[in-house]
Structure formats: C-alpha cells, structure tokens
N, C-alpha and C positions, 0 to 999 in steps of 0.2 A: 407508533414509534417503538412502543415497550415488544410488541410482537414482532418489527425488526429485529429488532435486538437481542431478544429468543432465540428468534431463528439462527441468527450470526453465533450467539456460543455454542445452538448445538449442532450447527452442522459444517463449521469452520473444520473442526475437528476429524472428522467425516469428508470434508472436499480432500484435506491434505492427508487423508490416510488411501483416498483413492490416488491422489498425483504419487505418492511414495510407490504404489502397488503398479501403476503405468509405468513408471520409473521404471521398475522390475523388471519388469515386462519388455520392453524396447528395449535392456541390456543382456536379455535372454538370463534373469535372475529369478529366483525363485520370490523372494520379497515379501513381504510382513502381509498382514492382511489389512483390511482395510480400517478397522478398528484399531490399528496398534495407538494412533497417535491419541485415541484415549487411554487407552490403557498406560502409555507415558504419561500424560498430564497427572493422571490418580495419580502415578506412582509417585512422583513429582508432590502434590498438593497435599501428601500423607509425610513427607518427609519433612525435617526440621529446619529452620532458617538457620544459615551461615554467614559469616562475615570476615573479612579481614582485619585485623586490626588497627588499622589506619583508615576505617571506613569511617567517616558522620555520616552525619544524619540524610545528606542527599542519596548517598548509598544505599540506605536501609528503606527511604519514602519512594525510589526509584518504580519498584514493579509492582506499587498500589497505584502511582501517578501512571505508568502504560496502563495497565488495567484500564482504568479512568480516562484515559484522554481517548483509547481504542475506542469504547463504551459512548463516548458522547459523538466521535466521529461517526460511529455508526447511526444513533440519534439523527442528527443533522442531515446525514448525505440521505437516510432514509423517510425524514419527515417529511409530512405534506403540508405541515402549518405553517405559514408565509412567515408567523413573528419568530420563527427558529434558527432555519435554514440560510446561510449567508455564506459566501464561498470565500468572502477575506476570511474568517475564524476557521474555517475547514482546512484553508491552506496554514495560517499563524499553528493550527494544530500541529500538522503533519509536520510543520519546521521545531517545534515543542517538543514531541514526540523521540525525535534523532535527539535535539538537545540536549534531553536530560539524561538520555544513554549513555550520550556522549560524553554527560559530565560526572557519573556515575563510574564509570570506565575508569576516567582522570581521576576521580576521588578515591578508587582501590590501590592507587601507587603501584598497579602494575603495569612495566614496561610493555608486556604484551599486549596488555590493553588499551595502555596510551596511543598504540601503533594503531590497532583497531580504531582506534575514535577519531587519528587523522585520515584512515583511509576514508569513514564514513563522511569526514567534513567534506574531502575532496569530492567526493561522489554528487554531495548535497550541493556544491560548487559549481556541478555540471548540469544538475539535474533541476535546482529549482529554478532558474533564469528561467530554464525552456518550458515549465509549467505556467510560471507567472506570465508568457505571453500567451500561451494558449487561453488563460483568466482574463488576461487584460481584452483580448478581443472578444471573449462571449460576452463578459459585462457590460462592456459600451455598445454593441451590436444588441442586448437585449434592453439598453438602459438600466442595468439594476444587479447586484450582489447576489436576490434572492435566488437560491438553486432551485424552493417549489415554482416560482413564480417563471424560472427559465426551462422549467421543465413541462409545464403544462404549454407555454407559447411553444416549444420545439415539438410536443406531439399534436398540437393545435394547426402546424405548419406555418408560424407567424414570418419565421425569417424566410421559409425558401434557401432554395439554393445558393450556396455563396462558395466561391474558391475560398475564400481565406477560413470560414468555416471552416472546411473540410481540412482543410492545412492544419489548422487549428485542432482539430480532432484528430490525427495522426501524432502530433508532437506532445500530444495529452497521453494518447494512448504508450508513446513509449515511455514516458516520467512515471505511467501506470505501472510498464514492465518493471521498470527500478523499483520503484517501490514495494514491488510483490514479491524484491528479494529474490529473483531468477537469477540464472547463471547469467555473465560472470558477477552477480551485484546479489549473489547469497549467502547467506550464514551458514556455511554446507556444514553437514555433518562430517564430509571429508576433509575439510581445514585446506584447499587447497592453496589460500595465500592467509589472509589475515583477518579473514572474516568473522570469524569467532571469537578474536580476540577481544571484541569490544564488550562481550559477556561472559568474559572466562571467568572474573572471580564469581558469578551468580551461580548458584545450585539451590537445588532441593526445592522448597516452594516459592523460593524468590525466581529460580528460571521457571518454573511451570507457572506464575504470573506473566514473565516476559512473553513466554510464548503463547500464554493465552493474547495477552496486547497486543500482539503484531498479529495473530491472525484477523481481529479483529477490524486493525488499521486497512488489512489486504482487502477485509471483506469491505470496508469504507470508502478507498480509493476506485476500486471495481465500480461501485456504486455513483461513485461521482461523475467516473466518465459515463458510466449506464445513460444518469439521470439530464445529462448533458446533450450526449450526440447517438441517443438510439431514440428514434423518433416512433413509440411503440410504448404505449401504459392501456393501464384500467382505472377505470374511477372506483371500482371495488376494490378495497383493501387487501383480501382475501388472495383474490387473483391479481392483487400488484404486486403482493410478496412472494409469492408463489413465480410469476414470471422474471421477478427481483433476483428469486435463487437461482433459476435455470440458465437467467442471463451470466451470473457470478461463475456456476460452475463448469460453463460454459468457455469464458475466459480465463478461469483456474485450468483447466484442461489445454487450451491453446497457448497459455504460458507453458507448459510443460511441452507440448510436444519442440515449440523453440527452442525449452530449455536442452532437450533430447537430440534433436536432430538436426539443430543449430553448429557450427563450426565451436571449438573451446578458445576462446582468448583472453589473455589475460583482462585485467579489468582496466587497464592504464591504457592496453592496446586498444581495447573496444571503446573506452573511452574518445581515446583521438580517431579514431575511424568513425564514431557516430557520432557524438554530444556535438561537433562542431559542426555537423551537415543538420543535426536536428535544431540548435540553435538559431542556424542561419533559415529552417523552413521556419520557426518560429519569428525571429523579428519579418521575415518577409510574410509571414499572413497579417502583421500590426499592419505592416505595408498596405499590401491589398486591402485591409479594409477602411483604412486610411483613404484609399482611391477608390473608392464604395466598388469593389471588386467581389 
C-alpha cells in the first residue's frame, strides 16, 4: 500500500506534466516541458501560507484534510488487504473530499468563490447518483463492499459476462471522467467559466497541498474503475504496481485526448446532454441486473 502511494506522489506530477505537454502539442503550442508541474509544486510548497481574514479554522485545516483523504484514497483503491479496502468509505471519501472545499470556499466569504462551490455541488448532483448505481450493482452482483475481494473474483472470472455489468462500467467510467476534472468539469488554468473560483482564496503552500490532493484523488478514482472492470492483475506486487501505473497513464492520456478533440460545451450544456442519458444507463443496469441480465 505505502509503495502505491509512492508511486502516486511521484509520478501524479510527471502524468500531468505530460497531459499539459500533449495539450501543447494538439494546439500546435510550444508548451512547458514535462517537469513543469514539479517545478510548480516546489515553487508552491517553498512559499508562505495566506489567508483571508474571515477564514477559521476549516479554512486553514482544508489542504492538510485533501492531502489526507487523497493519501488514504489512494491506500484503499490500491490495497490488497481484504480488512482495508470497502468501496462505501471510497466513495463517503470522494463526497468528503468536494465537501470540505466546498466549505472552505464558503468560509473565505468570497463571492467568487461561493459561486465556485455551487457550481461544484451542482456537478456532484449530477454525478454521484450515476456512480452510486454503477456501486450498488457491482456490490450485490459480487455480494460484498470489499474492492480486494471484487477484484481478485473479476480477474478470477467469477461473474462472466453480464449486460448490466458492462453498463455499469461505462457510467463509472464517465463519474471517472468528472472527477479527473476534464473539460468541461476542470479547474482550467484558463478560468473559462467558474472553475477556479472555488480555490481562489488558496495560494502559496496551501494551493500546492490542494493540488497535490487532487492529483492524488485522480490517481485514486482511476484505480477504482481499474480495480473493478479490467479483468487483468498479478499476484506480484511489483508488477501489480507497475501495470497499476501504466493502466492510470493510460487513462490520463485518453482523458486528454477527449478533453483535446472533444467538441467545448459549456458544463450546464454537457450536463443536460449527458448526466441525464448516463443516469437513465445507470438505474437501467440496477434494472438488468435485478432481471439477472
């Protein structure tokens, strides 16, 4: 678990300094190299904590608590130890995680940032419905919470094939895209709607915790669909972590090319264009497997 975990701070840094350099690249831009987003964090982790002053104390406990909840999600979706791993705490994280941002946001009394933290609920309105059914159907189809114990019977081949399954695995895979913060549902560096807002009072070492915690959560969510609906491990450690990564920056890089060569919609548009066909694939795979389909 602790050499997941390794892995994920140092080479989160390293996936998103290559998607930044593709980026580049596909807009025929010259583009940072692939080291920049360490050389941000240092610069970031060397600078002094700021506040507003109307922050308490949830303000200031904010980007030790990402840190920490990143850190433990990584833990879980990457353990193999059965007494660990439970995908209700995985997901209670992930809704924690937005939470405290969120309230972090609201506790700087800035307006910009209030805005930010409705957008973010709104999102989380659309987006955890259609995760909790893709959860509710793997749990009851494998009997059990545990993600080691659903993860050895899916490379084991216990369930076989099932439509609802696989349904299930597409509406996981898109909650995946949201969460990984892709267009239109990122924290762009170009602020094109309100993304930003929800961390605009954070600088200096308090954003360069933030952003370490969300790459982290990225590297976490990746992992869960991984550990879920790729039917493909090692019993060796070494080369579980190893094909663990390849699989992550594999899906790091296929978020980017969507994010790249994807149509741009606003997020309220994409929203009603997808959340509501992804919701309705979601309660229809409870369906199907309800009708042991």
């Amino acid at each position: 678990m602790i050499l997941q975990l390794l892995l994920a701070l140092a080479l989160m840094p390293l996936f998103d300094g290559i998607c930044r350099s593709m980026r580049a690249k596909i807009q025929s831009r010259q583009g940072p190299p692939v080291w920049q987003t360490y050389y941000d964090l240092i610069k970031l982790l060397k600078r002094n904590r700021t506040a507003p002053n109307s922050a308490h104390f949830v303000f200031k406990m904010t980007p030790y608590l990402c840190v920490a909840i990143g850190a433990f999600l990584v833990l879980l979706t990457t353990a193999r130890c059965e007494a660990l791993s439970d995908l209700l705490v995985i997901v209670y994280l992930l809704v924690a995680f937005r939470f405290i941002i969120n309230l972090a946001a609201l506790d700087s009394l800035n307006p910009f940032a209030a805005i930010g933290a409705n957008r973010e609920n709104m999102l989380a309105l659309f987006a955890e419905p259609v995760m909790k059914c893709a959860i509710i159907v793997v749990c009851i189809m494998f009997s059990t919470t545990n993600l080691a114990v659903i993860h050895n019977a899916v490379i084991n081949g216990t369930v076989g094939f099932k439509v609802s399954f696989i349904i299930a695995g597409i509406v996981l895979l898109w909650a995946v895209y949201i969460e990984m913060t892709r267009k239109p549902f990122d924290i762009a560096e170009a602020e094109q709607e309100t993304q930003e807002g929800v961390i605009a009072e954070f600088s200096g070492r308090d954003l360069g915790l933030i952003e370490i915690g969300s790459m982290l959560k990225q590297f976490a969510v990746i992992c869960l669909f991984v550990k879920i609906f790729i039917p493909f491990g090692f019993n060796n450690l070494i080369l579980d972590c190893i094909f663990t990564v390849i699989l992550v920056e594999f899906f790091t890089t296929l978020a980017v090319m969507i994010d790249n060569f994807g149509p741009r919609y606003s997020m309220h548009s994409t929203l009603k264009l997808n959340a509501s066909w992804m919701l309705f694939l979601g309660i229809l795979s409870v369906i199907l497997f309800a009708a042991g389909v």
